[in-house]
C-alpha positions, 0 to 999 in steps of 0.5 A, a space after each residue: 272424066 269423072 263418072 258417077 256410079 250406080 249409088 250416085 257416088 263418084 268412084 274417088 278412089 282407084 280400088 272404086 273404079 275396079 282398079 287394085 292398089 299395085 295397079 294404081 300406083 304401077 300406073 301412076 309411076 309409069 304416067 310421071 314422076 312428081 315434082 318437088 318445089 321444095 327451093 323454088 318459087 311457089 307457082 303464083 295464081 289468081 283464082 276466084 275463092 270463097 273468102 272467110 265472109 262468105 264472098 267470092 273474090 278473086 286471090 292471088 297467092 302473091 299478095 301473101 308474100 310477108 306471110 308464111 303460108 300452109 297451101 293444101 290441095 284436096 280431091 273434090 267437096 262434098 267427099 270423105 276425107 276432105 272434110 275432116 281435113 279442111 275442118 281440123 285445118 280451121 280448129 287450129 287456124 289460129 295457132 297459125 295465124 299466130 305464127 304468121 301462117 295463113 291457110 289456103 285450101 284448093 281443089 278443082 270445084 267451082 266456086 260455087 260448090 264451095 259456097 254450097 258446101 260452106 253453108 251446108 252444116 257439119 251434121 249434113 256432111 258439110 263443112 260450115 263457115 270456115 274462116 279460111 279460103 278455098 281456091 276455085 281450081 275449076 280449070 285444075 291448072 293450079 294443081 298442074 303447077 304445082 304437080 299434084 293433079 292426077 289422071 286429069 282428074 282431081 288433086 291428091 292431097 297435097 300440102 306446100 309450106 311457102 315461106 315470106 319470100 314466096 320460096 316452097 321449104 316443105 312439101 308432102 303429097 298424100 294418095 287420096 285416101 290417106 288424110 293429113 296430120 295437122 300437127 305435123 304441119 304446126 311442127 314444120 311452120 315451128 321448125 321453119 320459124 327456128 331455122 329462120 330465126 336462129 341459124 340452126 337445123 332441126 333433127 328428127 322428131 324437133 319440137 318447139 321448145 326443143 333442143 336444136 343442133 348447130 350445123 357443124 361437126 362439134 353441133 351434130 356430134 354434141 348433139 348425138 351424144 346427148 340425144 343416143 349415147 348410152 
């Protein structure tokens, strides 16, 4: 259970709660091993969530199916890094959506906590009326799912990009206080775009506009010889 500290603060962090970094994460392996969903079908769910409007509604990640979608889980609301996180998220939405992506975040607060954090103003260390969901996990089963709950408390900050058929293709867990790259994210969501679209793969570091290679002998070896060859 999560305790408050002398200062009213929730000790978020391991080093927080007394514990050092190689305790952490020696304890973390020796609890399990993490998942990877990568080529499965992406748990579904029906929660209640906190709409762009501002109404809490129940969403089921199902009904998506025909969009791509960027679902990323974060430790708690009225936090440190989550609203950096959940604010770049929204910058950006519209370059998603412009890929057929939608954006869902999650975490183990009730939806109530994230109505109160939508209308608390950014300069007060809220968050605003963002133009996305928030997923409701207050049962903290949806981050069980998809294995990113941690000592039964809170969900580090996973990210799941879910195809049009509902398949995982991309995962990436950060520990809690490591935030996300958003560009990373449009760069997987532009790769899976191609891969989808032209039958090639994507090598390290591709971006849109980029040259690809074909998956074949002669594709990786011409695509080599351009790319390192001296």
């Amino acid at each position: 259970m999560l305790e408050v500290d002398h200062n009213g603060m929730i000790p978020l962090y391991p080093w927080e709660r007394g514990l050092g970094v190689k305790e952490h994460l020696n304890s973390s392996i020796k609890e399990k091993t993490m998942g990877v969903l990568v080529t499965k079908e992406a748990p579904n769910f029906t929660a209640q969530a906190v709409m762009p409007t501002g109404e809490i509604a129940e969403l089921t990640l199902s009904s998506y199916r025909g969009s791509h979608v960027i679902l990323f889980f974060y430790p708690l609301d009225f936090t440190f890094v989550c609203p950096s996180e959940i604010l770049a998220f929204n910058t950006r939405l519209e370059e998603f959506r412009k890929r057929n992506t939608e954006v869902i975040g999650v975490s183990v607060d009730s939806p109530y906590t994230h109505f109160a954090w939508r209308e608390t103003p950014v300069e007060k260390g809220g968050i605003g009326p963002i133009n996305y969901p928030l997923v409701a996990d207050l049962s903290k089963n949806i981050a069980r799912a998809y294995d990113v709950l941690v000592n039964e408390e809170v969900a580090l900050r996973g990210l799941f990009l879910i195809d049009t058929h509902g398949i995982v293709r991309h995962q990436v867990v950060n520990d809690l206080p490591l935030g996300r790259s958003v560009d990373e994210a449009l760069r997987m969501v532009d790769a899976l775009h191609f891969v989808e679209e032209h039958g090639e793969v994507c090598p390290a570091n591709w971006k849109e506009g980029e040259e690809a290679m074909k998956p074949n002998a002669s594709g990786v070896a011409e695509y080599l010889t351009k790319k390192y060859a001296k």
